[in-house]
N, C-alpha and C positions, 0 to 999 in steps of 0.2 A: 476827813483828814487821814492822812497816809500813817501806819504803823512805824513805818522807818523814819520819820521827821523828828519826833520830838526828840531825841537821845541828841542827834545833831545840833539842832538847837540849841539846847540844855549845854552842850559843851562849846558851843563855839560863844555862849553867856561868858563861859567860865573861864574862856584863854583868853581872849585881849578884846573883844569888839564892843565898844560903849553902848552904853541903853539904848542911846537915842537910836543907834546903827540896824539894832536888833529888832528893836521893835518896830524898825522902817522895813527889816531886810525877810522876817521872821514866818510870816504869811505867805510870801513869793517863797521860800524854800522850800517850804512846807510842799505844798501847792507843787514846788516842779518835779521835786523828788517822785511826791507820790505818782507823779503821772507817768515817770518814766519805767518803774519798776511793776505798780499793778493796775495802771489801771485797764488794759487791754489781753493781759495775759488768760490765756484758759489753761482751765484744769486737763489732765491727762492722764487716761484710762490705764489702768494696768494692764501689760500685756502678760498672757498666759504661758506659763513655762511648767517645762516638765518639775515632775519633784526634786527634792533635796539629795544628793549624792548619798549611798549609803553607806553604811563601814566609816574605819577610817583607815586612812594609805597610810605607808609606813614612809617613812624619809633614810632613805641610807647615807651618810656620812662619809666622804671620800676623800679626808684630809689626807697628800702623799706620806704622810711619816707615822698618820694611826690607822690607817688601811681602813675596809670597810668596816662600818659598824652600824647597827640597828639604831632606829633612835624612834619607838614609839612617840606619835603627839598624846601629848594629855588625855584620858578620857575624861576628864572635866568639862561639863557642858558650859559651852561658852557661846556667847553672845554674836551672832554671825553679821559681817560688814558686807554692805553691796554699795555699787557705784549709785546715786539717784539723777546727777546731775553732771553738766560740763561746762566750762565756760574757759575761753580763750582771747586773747591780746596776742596776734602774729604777724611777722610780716607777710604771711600766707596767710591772712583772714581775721576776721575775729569771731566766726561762727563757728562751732565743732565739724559742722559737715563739708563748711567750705573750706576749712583751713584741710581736709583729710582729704579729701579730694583732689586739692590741689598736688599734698603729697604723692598720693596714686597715679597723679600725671606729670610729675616728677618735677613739678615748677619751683624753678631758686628763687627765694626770697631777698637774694642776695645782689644789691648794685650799689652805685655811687652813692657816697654819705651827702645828705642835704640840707642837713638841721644846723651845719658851722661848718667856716671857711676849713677846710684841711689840706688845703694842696700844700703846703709846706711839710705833712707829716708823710712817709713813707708807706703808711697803709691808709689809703681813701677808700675803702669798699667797707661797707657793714650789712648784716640782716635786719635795716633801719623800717620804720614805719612810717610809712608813706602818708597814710590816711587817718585820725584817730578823733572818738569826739566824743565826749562824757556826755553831751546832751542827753538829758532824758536819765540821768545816771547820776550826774554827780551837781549840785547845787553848783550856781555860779561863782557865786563869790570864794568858796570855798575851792573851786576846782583851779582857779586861778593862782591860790598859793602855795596848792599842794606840790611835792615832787612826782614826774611823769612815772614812776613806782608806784606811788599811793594812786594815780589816777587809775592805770592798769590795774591794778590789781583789785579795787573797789568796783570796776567795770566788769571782771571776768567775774569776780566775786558776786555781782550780781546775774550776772548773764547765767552760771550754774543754778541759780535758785530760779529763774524762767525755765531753763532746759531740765530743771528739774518738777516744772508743775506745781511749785510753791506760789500757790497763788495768795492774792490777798487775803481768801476767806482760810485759808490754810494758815497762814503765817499767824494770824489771830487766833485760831487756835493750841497752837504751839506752845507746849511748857518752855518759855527762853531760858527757865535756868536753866536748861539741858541739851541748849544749844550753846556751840562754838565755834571760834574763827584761830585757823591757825595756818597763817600765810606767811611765807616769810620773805627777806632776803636778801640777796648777797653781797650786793655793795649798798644799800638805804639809799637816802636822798642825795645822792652825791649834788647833783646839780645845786639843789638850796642849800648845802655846805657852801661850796665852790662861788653861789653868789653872794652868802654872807660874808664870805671871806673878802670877795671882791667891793663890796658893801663898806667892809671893816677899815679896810684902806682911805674911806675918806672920814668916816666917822661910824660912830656903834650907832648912832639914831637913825644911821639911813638901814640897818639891817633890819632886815622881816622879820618881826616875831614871832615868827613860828617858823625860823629857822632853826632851833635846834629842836622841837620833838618832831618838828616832817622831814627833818634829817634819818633820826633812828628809826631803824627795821623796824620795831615793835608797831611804830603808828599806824601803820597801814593797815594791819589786822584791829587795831585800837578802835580808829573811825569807822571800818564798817561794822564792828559790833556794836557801837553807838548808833550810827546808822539803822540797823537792826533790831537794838534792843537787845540781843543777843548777851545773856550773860552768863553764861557757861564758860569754860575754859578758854584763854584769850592769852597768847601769848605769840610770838614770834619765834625762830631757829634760823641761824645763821651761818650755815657749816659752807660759805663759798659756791663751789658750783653742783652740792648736794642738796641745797639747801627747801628743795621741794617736796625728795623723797623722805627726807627727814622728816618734814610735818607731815606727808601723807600718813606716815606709819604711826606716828607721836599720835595722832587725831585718831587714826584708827583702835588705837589702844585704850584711847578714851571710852571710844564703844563700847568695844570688849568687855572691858573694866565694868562697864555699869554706870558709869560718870557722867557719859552724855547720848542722846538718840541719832543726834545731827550734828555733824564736821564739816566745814567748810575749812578746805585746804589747799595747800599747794605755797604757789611762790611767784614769783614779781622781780625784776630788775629792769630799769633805763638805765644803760650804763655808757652809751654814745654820746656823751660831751668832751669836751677836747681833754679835760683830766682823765677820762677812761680810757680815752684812745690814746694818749699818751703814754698812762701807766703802763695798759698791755704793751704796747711799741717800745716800753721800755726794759721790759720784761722779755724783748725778741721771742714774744711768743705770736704773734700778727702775721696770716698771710698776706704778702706783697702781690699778689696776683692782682692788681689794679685793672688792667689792659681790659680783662677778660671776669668782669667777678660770680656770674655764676657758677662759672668753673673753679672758683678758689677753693670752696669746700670741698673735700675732696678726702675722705675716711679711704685707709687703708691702702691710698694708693700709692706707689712710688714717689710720684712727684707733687705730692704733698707738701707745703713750706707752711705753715704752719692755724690756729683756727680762724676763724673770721667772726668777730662778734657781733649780737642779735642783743633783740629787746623785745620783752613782752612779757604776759602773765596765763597760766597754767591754774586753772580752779578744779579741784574735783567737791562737789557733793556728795560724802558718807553718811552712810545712815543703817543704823539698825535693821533688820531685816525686817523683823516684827511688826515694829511703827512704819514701814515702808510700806507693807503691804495694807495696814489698817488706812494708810493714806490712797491707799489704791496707785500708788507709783509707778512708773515705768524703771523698772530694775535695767543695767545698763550692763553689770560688770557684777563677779563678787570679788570682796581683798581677801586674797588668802592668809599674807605674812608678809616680811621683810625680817630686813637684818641691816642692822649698823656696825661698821668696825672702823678702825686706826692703822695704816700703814706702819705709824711710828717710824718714817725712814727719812722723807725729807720733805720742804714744803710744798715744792713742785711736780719733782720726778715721782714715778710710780717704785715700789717695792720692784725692784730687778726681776724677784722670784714668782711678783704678783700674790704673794702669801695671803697681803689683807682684801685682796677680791676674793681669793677663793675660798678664804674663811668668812668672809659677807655673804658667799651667793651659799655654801654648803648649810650656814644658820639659818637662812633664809629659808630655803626647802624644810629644815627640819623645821622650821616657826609653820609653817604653812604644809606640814605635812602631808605632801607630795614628795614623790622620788625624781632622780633626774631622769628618766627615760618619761616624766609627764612635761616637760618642758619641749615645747616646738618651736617657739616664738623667742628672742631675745631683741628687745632692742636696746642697741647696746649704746654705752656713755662715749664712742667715738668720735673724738672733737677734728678729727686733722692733724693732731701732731704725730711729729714723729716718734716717739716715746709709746705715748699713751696708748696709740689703738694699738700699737703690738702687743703691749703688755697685757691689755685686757683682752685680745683677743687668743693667745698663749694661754691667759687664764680660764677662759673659759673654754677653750680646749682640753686641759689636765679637768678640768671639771666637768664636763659633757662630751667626751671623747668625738669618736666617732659616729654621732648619731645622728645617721641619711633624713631625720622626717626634721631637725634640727636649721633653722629657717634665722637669721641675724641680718638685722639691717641697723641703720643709724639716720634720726630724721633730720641731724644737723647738717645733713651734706645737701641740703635745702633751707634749713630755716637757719646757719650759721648756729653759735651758742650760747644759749639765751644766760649765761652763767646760773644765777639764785634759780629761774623760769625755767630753766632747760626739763628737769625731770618733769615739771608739771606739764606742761602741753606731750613732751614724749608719753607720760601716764596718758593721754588723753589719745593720742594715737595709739597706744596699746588696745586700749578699750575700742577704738575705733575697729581696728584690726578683727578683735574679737567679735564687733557687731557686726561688720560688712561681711566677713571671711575673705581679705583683702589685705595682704600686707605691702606697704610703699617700698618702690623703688629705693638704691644706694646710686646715686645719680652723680657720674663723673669717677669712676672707679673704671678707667681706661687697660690700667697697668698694674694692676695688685703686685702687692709685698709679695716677696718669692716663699716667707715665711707662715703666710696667711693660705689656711684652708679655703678656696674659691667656691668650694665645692658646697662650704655651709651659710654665704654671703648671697642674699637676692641681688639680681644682676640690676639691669637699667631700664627693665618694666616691671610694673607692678606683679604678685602673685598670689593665687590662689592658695588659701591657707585654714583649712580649720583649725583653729586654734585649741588647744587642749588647756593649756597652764603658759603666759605671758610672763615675763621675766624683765623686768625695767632697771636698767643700773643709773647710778646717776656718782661718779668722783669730783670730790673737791679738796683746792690747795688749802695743804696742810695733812693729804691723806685720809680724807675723811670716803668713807666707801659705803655707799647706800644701795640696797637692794629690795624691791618689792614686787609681789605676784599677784597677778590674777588671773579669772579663769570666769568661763561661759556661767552665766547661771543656770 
């Protein structure tokens, strides 16, 4: 019997499915689950890396109005985070290698919407999913009432713990109290809202009862630590289109802390039903490039009209460094830090001055004590508006000057913008970037902004990059400004 069956079980007793249903349904769950997730997976050998960096770097502080300032990291020995695992939901793949690959050769994810009629809405293009199928992942009956949020994100969520080597005889070894799940995000179940409502119009007994907890964020992360057994830290973060970076660092500081050995993180949104594509269309925040839509996304460039929206989910696997190596792990990546701030200015537009990015990415370095001449790699939160990518890329000019080894691309100019998801598969390209030594094309970038440095933007092939210190942003409405690093082990 599979380790991850029973928790499921046990709760789906306890939301609405009668005896009789359970003890008909209870065996075949059991039974499918487990074959999906262990029964064919192997273990995976550690590879061999150099040692532990020595010393510790200093972080200089380059806020414009307190000039430079020293900021020692802690000499408090603390608890060190590495990558173990990945797992993705894209319209470029669901595999880590295929989805990075694909980026490499610079293929849009981006065409005609196919899941609902929209020719009457003004933007029909999305970064929609073609292909997608829980089998082997997600119990039937259960996968059938979840929102395409929870299915994603219980799929990649598992897919990290495969790409992570977590196999069956590992997972039973495992203290669960000291494992977590912390996925989040940014708009929840819209679609089972939007049918209950649709439901509610003829009467409440025709709505699904498990319409309102696989509506809220929280559940997604909810079921797969049931799923898992997993009872360590279990919560959701919902900060909009941050809302990855958020739990990446939130999960990470569990670590640190001492609280837990193993994070499962990242974020999740299906936001392509006619209420999503509505809302944004109504927000005139949607590219109309219909005609042509791999060309719609389109960072930094002049003719830019505005993002194109994606769907999918971004997992990473964190873990202790200590119990990683005792597990004989394949290390991927280490987290160095991040930073969270508040624009405070308004719910859409970016700070004019870009203030709360450059006070995000400046805490960030000092969290992760690195200085900014260790930063080569940026990929930056660049959706296609016309706003945003100037301002953050302004911002991260006043904040990393002029500096030639200084390498920025954005992977939404292919996968469109996965809103909640967006930071988590970008973290997973970062990592990617760091493994391969291969940073992805900005693909459709014909005509740059006259205001934009060309000079520190990869063009429209891939490039050669050794990575020193990766720098991931991820903004969301309301001003919320997320920033995290990593760096080669």
């Amino acid at each position: 019997m599979s380790a991850v069956a029973p928790p499921l079980c046990t709760w789906i007793v306890a939301a609405c499915l009668s005896a009789t249903c359970v003890a008909d349904d209870e065996g075949k769950q059991r039974n499918y689950i487990g074959g999906g997730l262990f029964c064919t997976r192997r273990h995976l050998a550690a590879r061999r890396r150099g040692g532990a960096r020595s010393g510790v770097p200093i972080a200089v502080s380059f806020h414009p109005e307190r000039g430079a300032v020293e900021n020692n990291k802690s000499e408090t020995k603390q608890r060190r985070v590495v990558v173990t695992g990945m797992g993705v939901v894209t319209p470029l793949g669901h595999e880590p290698d295929e989805f990075y690959n694909n980026l490499l050769q610079g293929v849009s994810g981006v065409s005609e919407i196919e899941a609902f009629d929209c020719s009457s809405y003004p933007t029909r293009i999305a970064g929609e999913i073609k292909s997608f199928s829980t089998d082997g992942w997600v119990a039937p009956k259960l996968a059938k009432r979840m929102d395409k949020f929870m299915q994603y994100l219980i799929v990649a969520g598992k897919k990290a713990l495969d790409n992570g080597g977590v196999t069956e005889d590992i997972m039973n070894e495992l203290d669960k109290s000291r494992c977590g799940v912390l996925i989040g995000s940014g708009m929840g179940g819209m679609k089972v809202f939007s049918d209950a409502i649709e439901a509610l119009r003829v009467s409440y007994r025709k709505m699904n009862p498990f319409c309102v907890p696989f509506a809220t964020t929280n559940m997604g992360s909810a079921v797969l630590a049931m799923d898992l057994g997993w009872m360590g830290p279990n919560y959701s973060i919902s900060t909009a289109c941050a809302t990855s970076n958020f739990c990446i660092l939130s999960a990470a500081n569990h670590i640190m802390r001492g609280e837990t050995d193993l994070m499962l993180c990242g974020g999740s949104d299906a936001p392509i039903i006619p209420i999503g594509l509505g809302g944004f269309v109504a927000c005139r925040a949607l590219s109309q490039r219909n005609s042509d839509p791999t060309k719609a996304s389109r960072p930094w460039d002049v003719d830019r009209d505005g993002f194109v929206m994606g769907e999918g989910a971004g997992v990473l696997l964190l873990e202790e460094l200590e119990h990683a190596k005792q597990r004989g792990a394949e290390i991927y990546a280490e987290f160095l830090g991040g930073n969270f701030t508040c624009d405070a200015y308004h719910m859409t537009e970016p700070h004019p001055e870009g203030k709360g990015v450059i006070l995000c990415v400046e805490n960030a370095l000092a969290d992760a004590g690195v200085t900014r001449q260790d930063i080569n790699y940026v990929n930056a939160h660049a959706t296609s508006t016309q706003l945003g990518d100037l301002k953050e890329f302004e911002a991260l000019r006043r904040c990393f000057g002029q500096n030639p080894q200084l390498r920025v691309n954005s992977t939404k100019s292919m996968t469109g913008h996965l809103l909640g998801a967006a930071g988590g598969i970008e973290a997973v390209a970062a990592i990617q970037a760091i493994r391969t030594g291969w940073i992805h094309p900005n693909i459709n970038l014909n005509n740059p902004e006259k205001n934009v440095d060309v000079s520190l933007l990869v063009g429209s092939q891939k490039e050669r990059c050794d990575v020193k210190v990766a720098l991931s942003n991820s903004f969301g409405f309301g001003g919320h400004n997320s920033s995290i690093l990593f760096a080669p082990f």
